[in-house]
MARTILUM-298277 format. One record per residue: residue number from 1; residue in one letter; x, y, z of N, C-alpha, C in turn. Coordinates in steps of 0.1 Angstrom, whole numbers, plus 5000, padded with zeros to 4 digits. Layout:
BEGIN
ATOM  NUM  a  X  Y  Z  X  Y  Z  X  Y  Z $
...
This chain:
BEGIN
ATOM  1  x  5132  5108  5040  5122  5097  5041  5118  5095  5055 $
ATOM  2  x  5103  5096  5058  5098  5089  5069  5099  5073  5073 $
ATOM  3  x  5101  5069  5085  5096  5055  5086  5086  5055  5098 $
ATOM  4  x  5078  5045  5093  5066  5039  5099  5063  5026  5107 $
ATOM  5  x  5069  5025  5113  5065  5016  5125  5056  5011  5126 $
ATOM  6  x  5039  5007  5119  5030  5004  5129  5021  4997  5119 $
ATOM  7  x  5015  4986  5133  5003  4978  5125  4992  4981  5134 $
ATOM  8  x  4982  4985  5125  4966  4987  5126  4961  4976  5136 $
ATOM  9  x  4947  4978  5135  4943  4966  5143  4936  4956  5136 $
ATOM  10  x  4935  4958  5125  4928  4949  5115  4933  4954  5099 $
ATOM  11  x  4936  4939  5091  4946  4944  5077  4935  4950  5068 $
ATOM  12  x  4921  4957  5071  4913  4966  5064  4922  4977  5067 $
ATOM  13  x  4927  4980  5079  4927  4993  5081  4943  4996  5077 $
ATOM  14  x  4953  4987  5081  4967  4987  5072  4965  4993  5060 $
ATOM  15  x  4961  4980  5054  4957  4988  5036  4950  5003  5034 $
ATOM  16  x  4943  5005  5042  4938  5020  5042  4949  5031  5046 $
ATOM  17  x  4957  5026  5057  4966  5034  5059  4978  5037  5047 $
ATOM  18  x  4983  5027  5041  4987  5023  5031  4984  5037  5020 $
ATOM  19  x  4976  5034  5015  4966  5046  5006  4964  5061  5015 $
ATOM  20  x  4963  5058  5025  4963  5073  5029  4976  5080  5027 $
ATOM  21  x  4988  5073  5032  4999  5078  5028  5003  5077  5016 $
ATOM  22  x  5002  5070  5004  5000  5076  4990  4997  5087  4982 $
ATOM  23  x  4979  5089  4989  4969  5104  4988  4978  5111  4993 $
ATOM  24  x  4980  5116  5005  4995  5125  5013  5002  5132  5005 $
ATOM  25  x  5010  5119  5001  5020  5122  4991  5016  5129  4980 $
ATOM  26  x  5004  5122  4969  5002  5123  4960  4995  5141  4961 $
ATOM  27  x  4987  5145  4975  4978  5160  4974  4991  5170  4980 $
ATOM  28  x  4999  5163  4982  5009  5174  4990  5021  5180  4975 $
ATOM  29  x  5023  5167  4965  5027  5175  4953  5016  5186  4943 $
ATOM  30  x  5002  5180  4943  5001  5182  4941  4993  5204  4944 $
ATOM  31  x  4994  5204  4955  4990  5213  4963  5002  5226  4969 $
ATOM  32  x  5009  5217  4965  5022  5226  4971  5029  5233  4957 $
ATOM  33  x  5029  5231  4949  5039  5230  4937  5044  5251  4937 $
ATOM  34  x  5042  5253  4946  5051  5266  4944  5060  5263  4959 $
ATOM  35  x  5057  5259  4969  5069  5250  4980  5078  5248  4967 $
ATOM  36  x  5075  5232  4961  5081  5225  4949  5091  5239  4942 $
ATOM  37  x  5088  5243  4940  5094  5255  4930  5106  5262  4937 $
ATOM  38  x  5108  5258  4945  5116  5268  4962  5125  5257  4970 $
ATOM  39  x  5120  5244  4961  5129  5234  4965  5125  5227  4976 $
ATOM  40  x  5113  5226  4979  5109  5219  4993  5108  5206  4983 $
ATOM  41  x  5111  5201  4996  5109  5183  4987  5099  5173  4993 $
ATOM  42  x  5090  5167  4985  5077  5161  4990  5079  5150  5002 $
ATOM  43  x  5069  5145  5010  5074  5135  5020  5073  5125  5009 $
ATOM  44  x  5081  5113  5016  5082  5100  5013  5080  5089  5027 $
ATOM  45  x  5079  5081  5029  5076  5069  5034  5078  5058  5033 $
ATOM  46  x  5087  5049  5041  5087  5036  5041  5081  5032  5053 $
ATOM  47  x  5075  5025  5054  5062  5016  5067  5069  5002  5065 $
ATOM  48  x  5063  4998  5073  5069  4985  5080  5057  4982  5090 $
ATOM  49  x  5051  4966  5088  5038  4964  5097  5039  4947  5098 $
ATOM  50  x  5034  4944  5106  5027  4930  5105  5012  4924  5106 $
ATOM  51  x  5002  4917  5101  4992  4914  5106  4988  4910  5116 $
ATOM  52  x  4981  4913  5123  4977  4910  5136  4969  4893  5137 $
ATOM  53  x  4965  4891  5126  4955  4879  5123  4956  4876  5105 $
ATOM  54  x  4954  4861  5098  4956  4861  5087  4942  4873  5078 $
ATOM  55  x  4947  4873  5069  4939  4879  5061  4942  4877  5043 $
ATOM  56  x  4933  4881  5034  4939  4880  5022  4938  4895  5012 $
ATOM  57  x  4948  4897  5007  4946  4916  4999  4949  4903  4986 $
ATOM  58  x  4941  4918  4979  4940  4911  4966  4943  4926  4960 $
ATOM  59  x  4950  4925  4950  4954  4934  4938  4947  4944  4933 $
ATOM  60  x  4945  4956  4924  4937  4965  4921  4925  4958  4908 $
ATOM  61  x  4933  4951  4901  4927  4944  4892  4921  4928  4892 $
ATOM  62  x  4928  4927  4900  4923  4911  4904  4911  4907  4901 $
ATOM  63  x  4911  4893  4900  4895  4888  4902  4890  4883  4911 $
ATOM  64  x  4881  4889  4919  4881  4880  4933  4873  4868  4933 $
ATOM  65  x  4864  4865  4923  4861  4852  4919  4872  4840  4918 $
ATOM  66  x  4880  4849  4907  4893  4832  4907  4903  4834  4912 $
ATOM  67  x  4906  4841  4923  4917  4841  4927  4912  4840  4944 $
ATOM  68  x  4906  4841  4949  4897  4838  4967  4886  4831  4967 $
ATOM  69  x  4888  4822  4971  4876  4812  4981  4872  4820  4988 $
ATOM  70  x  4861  4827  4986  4853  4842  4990  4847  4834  5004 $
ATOM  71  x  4840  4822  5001  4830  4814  5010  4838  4806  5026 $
ATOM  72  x  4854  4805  5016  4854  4797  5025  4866  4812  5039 $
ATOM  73  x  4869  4820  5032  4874  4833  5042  4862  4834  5048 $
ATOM  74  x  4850  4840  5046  4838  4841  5055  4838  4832  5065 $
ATOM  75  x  4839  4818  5060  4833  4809  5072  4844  4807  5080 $
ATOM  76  x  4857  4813  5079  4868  4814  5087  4872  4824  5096 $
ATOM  77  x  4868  4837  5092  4867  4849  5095  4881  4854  5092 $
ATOM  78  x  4883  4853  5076  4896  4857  5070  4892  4872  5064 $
ATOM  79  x  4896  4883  5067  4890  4899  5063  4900  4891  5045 $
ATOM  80  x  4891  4903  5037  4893  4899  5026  4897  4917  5017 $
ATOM  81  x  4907  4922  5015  4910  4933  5008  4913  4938  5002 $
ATOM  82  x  4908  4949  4993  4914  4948  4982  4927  4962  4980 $
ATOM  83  x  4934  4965  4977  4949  4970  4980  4944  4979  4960 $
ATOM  84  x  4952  4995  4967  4952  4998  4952  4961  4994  4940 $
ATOM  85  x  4976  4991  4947  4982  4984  4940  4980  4971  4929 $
ATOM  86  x  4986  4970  4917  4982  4960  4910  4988  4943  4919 $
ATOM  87  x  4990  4937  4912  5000  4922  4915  4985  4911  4918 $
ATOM  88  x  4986  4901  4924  4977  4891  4923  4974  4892  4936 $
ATOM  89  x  4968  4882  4944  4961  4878  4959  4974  4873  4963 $
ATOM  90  x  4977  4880  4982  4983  4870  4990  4980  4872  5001 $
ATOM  91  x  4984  4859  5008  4978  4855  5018  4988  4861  5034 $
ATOM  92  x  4983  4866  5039  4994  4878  5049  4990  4871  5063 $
ATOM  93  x  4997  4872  5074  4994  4871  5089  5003  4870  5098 $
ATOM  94  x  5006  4869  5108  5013  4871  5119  5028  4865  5118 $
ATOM  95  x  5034  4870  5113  5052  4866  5108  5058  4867  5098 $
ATOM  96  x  5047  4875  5089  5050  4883  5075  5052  4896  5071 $
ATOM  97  x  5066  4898  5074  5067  4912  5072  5065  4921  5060 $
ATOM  98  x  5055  4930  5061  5046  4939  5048  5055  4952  5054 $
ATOM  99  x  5055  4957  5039  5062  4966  5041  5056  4978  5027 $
ATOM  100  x  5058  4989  5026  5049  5003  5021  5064  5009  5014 $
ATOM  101  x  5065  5018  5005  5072  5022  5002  5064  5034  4989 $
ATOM  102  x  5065  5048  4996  5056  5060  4990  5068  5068  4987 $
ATOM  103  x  5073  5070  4973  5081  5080  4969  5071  5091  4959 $
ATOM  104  x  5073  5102  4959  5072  5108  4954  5072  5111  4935 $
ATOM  105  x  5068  5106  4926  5074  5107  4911  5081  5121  4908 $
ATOM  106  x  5081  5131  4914  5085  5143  4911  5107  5140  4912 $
ATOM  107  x  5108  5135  4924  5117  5134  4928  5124  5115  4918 $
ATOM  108  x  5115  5107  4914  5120  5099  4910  5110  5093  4898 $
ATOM  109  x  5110  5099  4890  5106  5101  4873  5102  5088  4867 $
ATOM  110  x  5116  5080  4870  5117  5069  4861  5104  5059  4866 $
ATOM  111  x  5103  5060  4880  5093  5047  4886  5076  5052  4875 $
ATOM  112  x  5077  5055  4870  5063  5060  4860  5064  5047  4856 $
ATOM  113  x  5074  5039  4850  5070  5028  4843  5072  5021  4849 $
ATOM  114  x  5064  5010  4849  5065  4998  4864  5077  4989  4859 $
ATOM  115  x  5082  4987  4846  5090  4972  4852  5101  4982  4857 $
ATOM  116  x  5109  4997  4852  5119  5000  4861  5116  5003  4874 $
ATOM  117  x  5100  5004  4880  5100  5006  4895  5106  4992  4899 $
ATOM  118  x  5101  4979  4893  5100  4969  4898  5116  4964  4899 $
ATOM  119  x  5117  4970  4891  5137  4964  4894  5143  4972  4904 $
């Protein structure tokens, strides 16, 4: 497993980074699968970041009607984002440690169903 050290300069671009190493993960099993066959084993990732400034991610499904004061982040200049991950809106910034965790399903099967990832 990799670790990742680093916060972006704005939590648009965390969360992007976020997802990029997912995609990574997710084109490199997919792409490789004769490696796979030969026993190379996919990367993984744990990241570790903080916000630089508050901000709010909101969930893949969320509603951003009822769950963000859309008007009143604008008039604050709170970045507003949305994360591919499920779960609800929270509120992130400077003393909150966010943290990424990209395994591979090949290597760990069971996380297919979320409440055993979640435990």
């Amino acid at each position: 497993m990799f670790f990742l050290s680093h916060t972006c300069a704005s939590a648009p671009y965390d969360v992007a980074l976020d997802e990029a190493l997912l995609d990574y993960v997710e084109q490199w099993a997919t792409a490789r699968s004769d490696d796979a066959a030969e026993g190379a084993q996919p990367p993984e990732f744990l990241r570790v970041w903080e916000a630089r400034r508050p901000a709010v991610v909101i969930g893949r499904s969320s509603s951003l009607d009822g769950e963000v004061d859309l008007a009143e982040c604008r008039k604050r200049g709170v970045d507003v984002v949305r994360r591919t991950s499920g779960g609800a809106a929270v509120v992130i910034g400077p003393g909150c440690l966010m943290y990424s965790v990209v395994l591979a399903y090949r290597n760990h099967p069971e996380l297919r169903a979320v409440d055993l990832a979640h435990r």
